[in-house]
C-alpha positions as CSV (number, residue, x, y, z in Angstrom):
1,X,0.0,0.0,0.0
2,X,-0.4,1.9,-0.2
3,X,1.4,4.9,0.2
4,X,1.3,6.8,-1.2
5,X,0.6,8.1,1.8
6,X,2.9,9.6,3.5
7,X,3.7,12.5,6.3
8,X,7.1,13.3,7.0
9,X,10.7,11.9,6.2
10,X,11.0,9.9,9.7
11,X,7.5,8.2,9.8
12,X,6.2,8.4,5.8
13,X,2.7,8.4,6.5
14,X,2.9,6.3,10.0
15,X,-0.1,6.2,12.4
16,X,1.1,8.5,15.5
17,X,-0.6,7.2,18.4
18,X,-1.1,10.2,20.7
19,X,-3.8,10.6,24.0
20,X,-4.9,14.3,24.2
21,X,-5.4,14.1,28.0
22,X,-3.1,12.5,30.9
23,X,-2.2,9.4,30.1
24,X,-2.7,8.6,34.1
25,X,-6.5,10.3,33.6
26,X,-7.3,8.3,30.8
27,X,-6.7,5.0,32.5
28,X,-8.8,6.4,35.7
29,X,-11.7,6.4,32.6
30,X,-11.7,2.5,32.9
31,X,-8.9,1.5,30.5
32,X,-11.3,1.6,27.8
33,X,-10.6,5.0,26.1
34,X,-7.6,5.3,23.5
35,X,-6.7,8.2,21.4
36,X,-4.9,8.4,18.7
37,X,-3.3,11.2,16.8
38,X,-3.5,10.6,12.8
39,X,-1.0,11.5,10.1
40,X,-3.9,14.2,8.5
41,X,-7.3,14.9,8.3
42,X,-9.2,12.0,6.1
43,X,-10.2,12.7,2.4
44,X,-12.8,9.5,2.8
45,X,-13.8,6.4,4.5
46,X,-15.2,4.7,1.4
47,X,-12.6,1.3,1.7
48,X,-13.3,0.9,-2.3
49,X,-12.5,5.4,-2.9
50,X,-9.4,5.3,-0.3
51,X,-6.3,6.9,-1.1
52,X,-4.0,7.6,1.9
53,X,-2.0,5.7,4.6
54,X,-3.5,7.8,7.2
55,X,-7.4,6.1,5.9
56,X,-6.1,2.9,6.0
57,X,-5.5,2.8,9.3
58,X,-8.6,3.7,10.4
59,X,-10.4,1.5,7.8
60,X,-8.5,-1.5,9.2
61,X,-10.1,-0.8,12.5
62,X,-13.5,-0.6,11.2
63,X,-13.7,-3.2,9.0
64,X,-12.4,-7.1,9.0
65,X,-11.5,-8.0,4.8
66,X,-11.0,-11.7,4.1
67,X,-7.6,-12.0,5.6
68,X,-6.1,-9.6,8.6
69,X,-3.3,-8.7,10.6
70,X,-2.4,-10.0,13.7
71,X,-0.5,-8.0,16.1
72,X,2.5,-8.7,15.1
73,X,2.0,-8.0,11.8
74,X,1.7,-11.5,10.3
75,X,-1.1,-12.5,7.6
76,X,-3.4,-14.4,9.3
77,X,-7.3,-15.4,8.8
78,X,-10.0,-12.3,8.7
79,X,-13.4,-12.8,8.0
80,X,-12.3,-16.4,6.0
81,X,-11.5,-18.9,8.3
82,X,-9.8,-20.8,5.7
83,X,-9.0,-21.1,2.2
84,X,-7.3,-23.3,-0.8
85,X,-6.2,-22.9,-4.1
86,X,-6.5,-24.4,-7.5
87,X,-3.3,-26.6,-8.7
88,X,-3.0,-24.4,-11.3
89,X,-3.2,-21.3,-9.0
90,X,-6.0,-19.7,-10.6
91,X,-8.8,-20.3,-8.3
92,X,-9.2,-19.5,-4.8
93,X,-11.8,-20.7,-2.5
94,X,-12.4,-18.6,0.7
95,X,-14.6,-20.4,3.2
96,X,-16.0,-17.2,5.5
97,X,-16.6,-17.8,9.1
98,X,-20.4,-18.2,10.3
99,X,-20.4,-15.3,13.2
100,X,-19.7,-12.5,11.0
101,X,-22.5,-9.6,11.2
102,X,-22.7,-5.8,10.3
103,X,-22.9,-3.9,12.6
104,X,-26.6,-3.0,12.6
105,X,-27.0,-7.1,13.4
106,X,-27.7,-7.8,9.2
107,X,-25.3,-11.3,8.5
108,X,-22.4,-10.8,6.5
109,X,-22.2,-13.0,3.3
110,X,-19.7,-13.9,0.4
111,X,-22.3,-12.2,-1.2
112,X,-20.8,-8.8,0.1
113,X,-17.5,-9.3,-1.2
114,X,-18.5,-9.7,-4.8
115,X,-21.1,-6.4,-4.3
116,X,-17.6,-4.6,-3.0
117,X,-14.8,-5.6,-5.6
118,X,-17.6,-5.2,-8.7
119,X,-18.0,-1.6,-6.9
120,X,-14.3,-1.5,-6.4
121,X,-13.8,-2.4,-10.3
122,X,-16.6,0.0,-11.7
123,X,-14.7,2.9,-13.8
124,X,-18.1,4.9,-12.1
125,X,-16.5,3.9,-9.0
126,X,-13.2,6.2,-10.1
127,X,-11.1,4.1,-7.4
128,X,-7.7,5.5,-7.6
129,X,-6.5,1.9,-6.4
130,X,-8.8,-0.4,-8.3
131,X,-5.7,-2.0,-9.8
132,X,-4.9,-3.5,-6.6
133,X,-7.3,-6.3,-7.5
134,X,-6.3,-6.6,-11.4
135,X,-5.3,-9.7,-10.1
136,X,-9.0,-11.0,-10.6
137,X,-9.9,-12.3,-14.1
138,X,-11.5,-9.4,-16.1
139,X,-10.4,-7.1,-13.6
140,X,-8.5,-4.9,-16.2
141,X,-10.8,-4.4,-18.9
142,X,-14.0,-3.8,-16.1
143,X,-12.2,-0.8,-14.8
144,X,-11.8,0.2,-18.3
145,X,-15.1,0.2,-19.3
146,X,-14.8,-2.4,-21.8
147,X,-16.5,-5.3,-20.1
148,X,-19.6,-5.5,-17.5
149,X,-18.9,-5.5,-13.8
150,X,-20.8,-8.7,-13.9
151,X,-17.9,-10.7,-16.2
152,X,-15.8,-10.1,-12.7
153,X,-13.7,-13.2,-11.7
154,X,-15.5,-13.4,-8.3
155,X,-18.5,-15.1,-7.1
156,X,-20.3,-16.5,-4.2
157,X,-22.5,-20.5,-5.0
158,X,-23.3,-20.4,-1.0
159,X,-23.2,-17.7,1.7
160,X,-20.5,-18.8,3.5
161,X,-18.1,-19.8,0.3
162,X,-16.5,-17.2,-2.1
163,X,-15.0,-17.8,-5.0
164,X,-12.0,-15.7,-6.7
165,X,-10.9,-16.6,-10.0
166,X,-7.7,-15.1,-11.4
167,X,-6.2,-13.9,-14.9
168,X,-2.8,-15.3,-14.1
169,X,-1.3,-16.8,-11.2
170,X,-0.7,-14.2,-8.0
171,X,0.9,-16.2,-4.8
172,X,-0.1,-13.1,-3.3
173,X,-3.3,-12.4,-3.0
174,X,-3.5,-13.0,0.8
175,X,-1.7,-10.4,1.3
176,X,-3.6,-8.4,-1.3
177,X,-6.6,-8.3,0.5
178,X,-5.3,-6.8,3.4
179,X,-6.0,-3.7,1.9
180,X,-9.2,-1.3,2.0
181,X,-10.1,-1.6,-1.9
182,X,-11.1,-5.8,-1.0
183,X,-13.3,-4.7,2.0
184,X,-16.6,-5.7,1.9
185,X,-19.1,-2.7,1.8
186,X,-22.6,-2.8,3.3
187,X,-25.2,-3.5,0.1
188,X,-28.0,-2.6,1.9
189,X,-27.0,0.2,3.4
190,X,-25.5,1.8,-0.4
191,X,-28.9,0.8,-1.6
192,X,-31.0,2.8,0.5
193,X,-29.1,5.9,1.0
194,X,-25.9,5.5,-1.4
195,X,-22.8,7.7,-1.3
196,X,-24.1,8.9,2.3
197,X,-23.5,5.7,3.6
198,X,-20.5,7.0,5.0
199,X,-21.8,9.5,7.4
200,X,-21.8,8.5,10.9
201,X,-25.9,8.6,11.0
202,X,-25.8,5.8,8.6
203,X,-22.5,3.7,9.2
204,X,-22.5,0.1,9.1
205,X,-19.4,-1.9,9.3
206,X,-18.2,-5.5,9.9
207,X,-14.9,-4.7,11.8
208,X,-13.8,-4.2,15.5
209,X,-14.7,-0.5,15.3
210,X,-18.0,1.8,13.8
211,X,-17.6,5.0,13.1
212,X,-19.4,7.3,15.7
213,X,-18.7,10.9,14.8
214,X,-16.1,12.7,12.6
215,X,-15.6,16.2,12.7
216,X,-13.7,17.3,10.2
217,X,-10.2,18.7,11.4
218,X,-10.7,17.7,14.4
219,X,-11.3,14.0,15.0
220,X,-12.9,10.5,13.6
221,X,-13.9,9.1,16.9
222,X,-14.5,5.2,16.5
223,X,-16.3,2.9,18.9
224,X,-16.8,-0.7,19.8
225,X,-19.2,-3.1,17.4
226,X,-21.4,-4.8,19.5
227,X,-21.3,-7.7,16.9
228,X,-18.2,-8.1,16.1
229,X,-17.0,-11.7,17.4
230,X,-13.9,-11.0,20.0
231,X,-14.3,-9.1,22.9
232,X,-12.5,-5.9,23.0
233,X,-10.4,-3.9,25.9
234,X,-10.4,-0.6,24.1
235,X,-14.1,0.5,23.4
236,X,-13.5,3.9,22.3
237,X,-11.1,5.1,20.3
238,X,-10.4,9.2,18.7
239,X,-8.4,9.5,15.5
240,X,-7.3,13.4,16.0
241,X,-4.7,14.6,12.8
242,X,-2.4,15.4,14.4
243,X,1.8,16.8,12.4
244,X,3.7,19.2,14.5
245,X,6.8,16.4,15.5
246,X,7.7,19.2,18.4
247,X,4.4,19.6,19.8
248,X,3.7,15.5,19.9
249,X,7.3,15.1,21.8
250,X,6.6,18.0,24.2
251,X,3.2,16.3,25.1
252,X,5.1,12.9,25.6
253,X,7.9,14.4,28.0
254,X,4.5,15.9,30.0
255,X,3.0,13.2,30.6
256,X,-0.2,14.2,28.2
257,X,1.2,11.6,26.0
258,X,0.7,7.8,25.5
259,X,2.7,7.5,22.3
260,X,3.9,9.1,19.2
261,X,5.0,8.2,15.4
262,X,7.1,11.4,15.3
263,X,9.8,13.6,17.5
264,X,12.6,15.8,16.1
265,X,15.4,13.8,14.5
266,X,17.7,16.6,17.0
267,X,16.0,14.9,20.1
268,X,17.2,11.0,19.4
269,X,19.9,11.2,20.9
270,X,18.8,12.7,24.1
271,X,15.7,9.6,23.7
272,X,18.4,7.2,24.2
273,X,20.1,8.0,26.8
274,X,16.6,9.3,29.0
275,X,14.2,7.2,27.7
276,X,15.7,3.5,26.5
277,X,12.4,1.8,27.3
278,X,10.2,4.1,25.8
279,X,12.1,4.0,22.3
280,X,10.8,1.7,19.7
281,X,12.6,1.3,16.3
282,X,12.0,-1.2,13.3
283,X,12.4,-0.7,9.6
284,X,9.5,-0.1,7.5
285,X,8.4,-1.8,4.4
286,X,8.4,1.1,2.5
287,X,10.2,3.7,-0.7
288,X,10.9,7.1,-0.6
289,X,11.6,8.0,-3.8
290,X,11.5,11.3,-6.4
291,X,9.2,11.0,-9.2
292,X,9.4,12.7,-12.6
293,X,6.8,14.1,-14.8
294,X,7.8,12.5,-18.0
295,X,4.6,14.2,-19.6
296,X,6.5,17.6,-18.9
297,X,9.4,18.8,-20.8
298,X,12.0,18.9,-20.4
299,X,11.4,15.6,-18.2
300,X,10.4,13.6,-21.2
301,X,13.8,14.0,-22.3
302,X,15.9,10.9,-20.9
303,X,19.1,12.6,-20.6
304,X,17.9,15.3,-17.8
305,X,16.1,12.7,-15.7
306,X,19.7,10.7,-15.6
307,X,21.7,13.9,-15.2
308,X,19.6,14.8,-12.5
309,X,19.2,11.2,-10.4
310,X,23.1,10.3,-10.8
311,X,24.4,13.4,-8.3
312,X,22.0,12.4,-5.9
313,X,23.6,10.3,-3.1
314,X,21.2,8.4,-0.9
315,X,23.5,7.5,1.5
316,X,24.7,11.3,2.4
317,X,20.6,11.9,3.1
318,X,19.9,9.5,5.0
319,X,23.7,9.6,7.5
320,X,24.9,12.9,7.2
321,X,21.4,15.1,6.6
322,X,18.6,13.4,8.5
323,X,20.5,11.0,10.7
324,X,17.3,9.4,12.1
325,X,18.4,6.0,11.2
326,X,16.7,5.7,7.6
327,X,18.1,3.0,4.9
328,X,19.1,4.5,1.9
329,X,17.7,2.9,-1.0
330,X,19.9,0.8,-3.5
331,X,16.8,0.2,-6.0
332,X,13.2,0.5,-6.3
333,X,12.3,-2.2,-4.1
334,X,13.0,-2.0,-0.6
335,X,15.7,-4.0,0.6
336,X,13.6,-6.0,2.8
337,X,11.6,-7.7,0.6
338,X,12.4,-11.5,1.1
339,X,13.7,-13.8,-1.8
340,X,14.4,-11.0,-4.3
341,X,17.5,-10.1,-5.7
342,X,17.8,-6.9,-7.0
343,X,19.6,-5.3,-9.9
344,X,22.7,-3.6,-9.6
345,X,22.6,0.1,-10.0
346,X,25.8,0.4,-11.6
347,X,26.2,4.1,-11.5
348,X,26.2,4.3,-7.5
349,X,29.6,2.6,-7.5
350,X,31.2,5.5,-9.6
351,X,33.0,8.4,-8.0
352,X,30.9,11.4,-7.5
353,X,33.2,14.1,-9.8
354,X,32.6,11.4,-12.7
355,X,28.8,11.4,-12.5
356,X,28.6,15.2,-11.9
357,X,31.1,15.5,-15.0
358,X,28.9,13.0,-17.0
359,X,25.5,14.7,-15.6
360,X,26.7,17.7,-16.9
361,X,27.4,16.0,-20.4
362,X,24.0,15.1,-20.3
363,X,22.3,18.2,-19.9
364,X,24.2,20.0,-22.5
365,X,23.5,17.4,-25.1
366,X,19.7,18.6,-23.9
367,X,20.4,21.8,-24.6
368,X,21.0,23.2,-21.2
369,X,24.3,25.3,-19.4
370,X,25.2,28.6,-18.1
371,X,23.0,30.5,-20.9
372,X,19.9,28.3,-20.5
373,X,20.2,26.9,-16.8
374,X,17.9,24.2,-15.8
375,X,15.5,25.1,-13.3
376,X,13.3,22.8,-11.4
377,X,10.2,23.1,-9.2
378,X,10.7,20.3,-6.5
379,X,7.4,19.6,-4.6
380,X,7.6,17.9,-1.4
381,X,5.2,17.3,1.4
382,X,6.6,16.2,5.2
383,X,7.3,19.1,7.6
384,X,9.6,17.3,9.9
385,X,12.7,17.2,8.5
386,X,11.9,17.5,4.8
387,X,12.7,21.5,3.7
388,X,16.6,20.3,5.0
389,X,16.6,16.9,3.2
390,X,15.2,18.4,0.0
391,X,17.2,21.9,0.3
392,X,20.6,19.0,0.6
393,X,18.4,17.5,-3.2
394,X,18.9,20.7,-4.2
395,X,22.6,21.6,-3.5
396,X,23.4,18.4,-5.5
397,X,21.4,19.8,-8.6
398,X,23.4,22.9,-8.1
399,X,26.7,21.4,-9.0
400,X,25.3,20.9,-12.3
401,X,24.5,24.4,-13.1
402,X,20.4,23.7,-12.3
403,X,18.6,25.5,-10.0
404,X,16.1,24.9,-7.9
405,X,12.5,26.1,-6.0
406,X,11.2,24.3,-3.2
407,X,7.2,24.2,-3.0
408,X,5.9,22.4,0.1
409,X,2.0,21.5,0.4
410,X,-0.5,19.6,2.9
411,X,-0.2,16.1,2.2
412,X,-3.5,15.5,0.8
413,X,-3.0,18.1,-1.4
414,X,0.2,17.2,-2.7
415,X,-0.8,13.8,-4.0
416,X,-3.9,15.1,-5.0
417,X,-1.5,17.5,-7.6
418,X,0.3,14.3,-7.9
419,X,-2.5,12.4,-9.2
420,X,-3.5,14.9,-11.5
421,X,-0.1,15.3,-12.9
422,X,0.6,18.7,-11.4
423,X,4.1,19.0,-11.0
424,X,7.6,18.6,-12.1
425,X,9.7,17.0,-9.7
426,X,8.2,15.7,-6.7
427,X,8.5,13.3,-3.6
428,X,6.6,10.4,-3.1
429,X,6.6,7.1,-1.3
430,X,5.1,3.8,-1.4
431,X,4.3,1.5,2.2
432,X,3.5,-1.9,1.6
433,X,3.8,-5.3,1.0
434,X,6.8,-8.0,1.1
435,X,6.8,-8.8,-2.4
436,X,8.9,-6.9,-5.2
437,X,5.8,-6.4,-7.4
438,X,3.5,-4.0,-5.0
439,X,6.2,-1.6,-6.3
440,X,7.3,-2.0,-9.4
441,X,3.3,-2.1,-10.6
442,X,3.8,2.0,-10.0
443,X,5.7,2.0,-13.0
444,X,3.2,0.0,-15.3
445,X,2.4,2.3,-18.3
446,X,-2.1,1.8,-17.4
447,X,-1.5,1.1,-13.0
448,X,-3.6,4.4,-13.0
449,X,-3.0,7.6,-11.1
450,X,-0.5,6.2,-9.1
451,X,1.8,5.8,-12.0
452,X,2.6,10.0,-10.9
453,X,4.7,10.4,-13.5
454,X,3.3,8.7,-16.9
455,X,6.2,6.6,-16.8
456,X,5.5,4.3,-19.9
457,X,7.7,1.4,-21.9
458,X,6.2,-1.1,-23.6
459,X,9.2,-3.3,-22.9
460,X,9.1,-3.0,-19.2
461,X,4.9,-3.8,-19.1
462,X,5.8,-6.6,-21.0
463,X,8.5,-7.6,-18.7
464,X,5.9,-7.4,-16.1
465,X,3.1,-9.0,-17.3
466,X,5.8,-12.4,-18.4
467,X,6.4,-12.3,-14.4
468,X,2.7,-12.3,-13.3
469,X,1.9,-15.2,-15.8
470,X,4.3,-16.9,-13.4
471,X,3.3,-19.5,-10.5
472,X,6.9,-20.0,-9.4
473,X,8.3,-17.1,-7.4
474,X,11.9,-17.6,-8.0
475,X,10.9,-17.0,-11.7
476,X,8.1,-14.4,-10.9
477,X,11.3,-12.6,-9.2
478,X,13.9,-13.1,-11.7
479,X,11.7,-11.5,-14.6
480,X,10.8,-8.6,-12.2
481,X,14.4,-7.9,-11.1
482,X,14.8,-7.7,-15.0
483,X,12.1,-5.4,-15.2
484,X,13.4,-3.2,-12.0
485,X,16.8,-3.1,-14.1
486,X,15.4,-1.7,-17.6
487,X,12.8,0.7,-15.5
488,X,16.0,2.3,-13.9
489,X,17.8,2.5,-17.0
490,X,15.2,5.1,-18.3
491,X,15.4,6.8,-14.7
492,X,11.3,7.8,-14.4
493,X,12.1,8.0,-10.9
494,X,15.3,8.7,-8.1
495,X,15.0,5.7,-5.0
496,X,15.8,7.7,-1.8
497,X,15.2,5.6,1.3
498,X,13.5,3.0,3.2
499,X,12.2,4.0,5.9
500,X,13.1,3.4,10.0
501,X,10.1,4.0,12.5
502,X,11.1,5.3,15.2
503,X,8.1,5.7,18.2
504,X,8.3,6.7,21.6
505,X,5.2,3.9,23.7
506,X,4.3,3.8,27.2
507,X,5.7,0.9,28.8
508,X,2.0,0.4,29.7
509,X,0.4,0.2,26.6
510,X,0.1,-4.0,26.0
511,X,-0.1,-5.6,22.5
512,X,2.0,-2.9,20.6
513,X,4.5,-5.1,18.7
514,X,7.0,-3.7,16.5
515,X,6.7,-5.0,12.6
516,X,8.0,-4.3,9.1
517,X,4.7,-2.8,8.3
518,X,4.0,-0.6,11.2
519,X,1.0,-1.6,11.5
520,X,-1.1,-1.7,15.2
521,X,-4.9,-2.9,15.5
522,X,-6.7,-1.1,18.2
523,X,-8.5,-4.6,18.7
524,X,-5.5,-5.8,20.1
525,X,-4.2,-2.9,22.4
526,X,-4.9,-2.4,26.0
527,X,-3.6,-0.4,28.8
């Protein structure tokens, strides 16, 4: 996921758990309230219209998809108890369980699930992730317009027993459905008051959590589902969006704090040596990368995207600018992922004065020097440490004779720009899954509005498509590592880091596990 999706350089879009009141005070409440601080205000809680980290997290609280997270992190059964799959890998059979209910007491059915991905697949739908589930047979050319919703790979013979049929093998589809866009929606609910559904008057959910009032700029407050099937410690829960990194740490160090994503990258050292226990740290599945509009000239032009990507040095962002402990990234995929194998990128290895000489080759061959200089508009959107970070982007441009603006926005605004296309340079990341694919699909010439930059090569989609006709993941892997090696060689986008979470917890707080996905279900949290 989905990432896109992201807050500042240290936490990229991270939940920030944050009480608004005395931590002591909250717990004299009954050890049932919780309050968490949120990356930024919402644009929706529609699972199939989601865009943002920040949603996700809340979503995954209020509703329970076929397959879930545990608390620490690992895949495990959601709302399917079970499931098996064709020899061939095409078919999948997910067997639900038989105490699932919406939270206004109507049963939830396999029906459900094919009402929500045909809604999810509808181009009327205009889901900006819809090509999460390509996977599906049909999936493609639904979204496109060019077949019926009803063609959809997915159907339900019983009420219990769903059945997802793909176009091509995809050893990942657990995983897949972690994610909002294969939530099932309420039917009935849609049907009788339709896109209003969403409003707290009319909420109906199958998760842990139903939504019980949001205000906008101020909080989504969350509570209990008296039918969902486990008992729960925390019944109430606020979502407040919350960014100042200063403010959250000052609130910690008072006492008004139970935990928080986010504290200035100046105060870690002064975290470990006064508060050891208190500091959590764990890499995140995740890219920080720069993106290029290769719609835009004079980014359409090869040579100015290499010029510019080959001065940049990773390393001397992540050690010597932000020093919070961030990986810096060696390719497109993060260097976590498990059983790939990434491409060299050859140009790293090369002294610096011979890239900046050949980057300056390479924008006079474009037409560019000291009478036409370069300049670029470099967007960004984190407040923590980000203005230093991209203003260190920007002194390695101007050794090349470019210069360039910085333009910081609100991050719902700046991928909002970015899915229109409204930009030149600009940051962007991508949190996810532990397989190469989640993101080298960015790059796929049709994967939609994520694709920020219009990156497009018939060569690499085909590449890509070879690798998800493929059942065996050592092959699957070797074609994509291919891919990841003639994507880089056009240089539609500049790998930055991987991301290191660093939180400060409560001792207190029980059933917060560290994980490579940073993720934390309020169903399992207690004081």
């Amino acid at each position: 996921m989905i990432l896109h999706c992201i807050r500042n350089l240290a936490t990229t879009v991270l939940t920030v758990l944050l009480c608004c009141q005395p931590a002591a005070a909250e717990q004299a409440q009954g050890d049932t309230v919780i309050r968490l601080g949120n990356a930024g205000e919402p644009q929706t809680l529609d699972p199939q219209r989601y865009n943002l980290r920040l949603e996700e997290t809340i979503l995954t609280d209020l509703f329970l998809g076929l397959t879930a997270m545990n608390a620490e992190g690992r895949i495990v059964p959601g709302a399917a108890e079970s499931w098996t799959t064709s020899a061939d890998g095409l078919v999948w059979t997910f067997v639900l369980r038989n105490d699932l209910s919406w939270s206004d007491g109507v049963p939830v059915t396999a029906d459900d699930f094919v009402y929500a991905y045909r809604r999810l697949l509808d181009p009327r739908t205009a889901a900006s992730l819809a090509y999460f589930m390509y996977p599906l047979r049909h999936a493609r050319a639904i979204n496109a317009g060019e077949l019926p919703v009803e063609r959809l790979g997915v159907s339900a013979p019983d009420a219990q027993t769903l059945i997802i049929e793909l176009e091509e093998p995809y050893p990942h589809l657990p995983e897949r459905l972690l994610y909002p866009t294969a939530f099932a929606v309420p039917k009935h609910v849609i049907d009788r008051v339709g896109d209003d559904w969403v409003r707290a008057e009319h909420w109906v959910s199958n998760g842990a959590y139903v939504l019980d009032e949001w205000r906008p700029q101020a909080y989504v407050r969350i509570k209990a589902n008296p039918y969902f099937f486990e008992s729960l410690a925390i019944k109430e829960v606020y979502y407040y969006p919350l960014a100042n990194e200063q403010n959250a740490y000052n609130r910690y160090r008072a006492g008004e704090v139970s935990a928080i994503g986010a504290f200035p990258a100046s105060e870690l050292d002064h975290v470990r040596s006064t508060m050891p226990d208190d500091l959590r740290v764990s890499p995140l599945l995740s890219m920080i990368y720069l993106v290029f509009n290769t719609r835009k000239t004079p980014f359409d032009d090869v040579r100015v995207r290499e010029a510019l990507t080959i001065v940049i040095e990773p390393k001397v962002l992540t050690d010597k600018v932000q020093r919070t402990g961030n990986y810096p990234a060696t390719g497109f995929v993060p260097f976590m992922v498990d059983f790939y194998q990434p491409p060299p990128v050859t140009w790293q290895s090369e002294p610096l004065p011979e890239r900046v000489d050949r980057a300056r080759q390479l924008l006079t061959a474009a037409g560019y020097g000291p009478d036409n200089p370069l300049h670029v508009t470099l967007r960004y959107f984190d407040e923590g440490d980000g203005k230093r970070t991209n203003l260190a982007i920007a002194s390695f441009w101007k050794q090349i004779g470019v210069t360039t603006s910085l333009h910081h926005s609100e991050l719902k605004v700046h991928f909002s720009d970015l899915r229109q296309g409204d930009f030149e340079v600009a940051q962007a990341g991508w949190i996810g899954e532990n397989n190469p694919g989640h993101y080298l699909d960015l790059l796929i010439s049709d994967a939609g509005n994520v694709n920020y930059g219009g990156y497009s090569n018939p060569g690499y989609d085909a590449l890509m498509k070879d690798a998800g006709s493929r059942a065996d993941i050592p092959e699957r892997y070797a074609l994509m590592a291919r891919g990841e090696a003639m994507a880089m060689q056009d240089f539609p986008v500049v790998p930055l880091w991987s991301v290191a979470v660093k939180r400060l917890v409560d001792p207190k707080l029980l059933g917060w596990h560290e994980n490579n996905r940073d993720v934390h279900p309020v169903r399992f949290l207690s004081w």
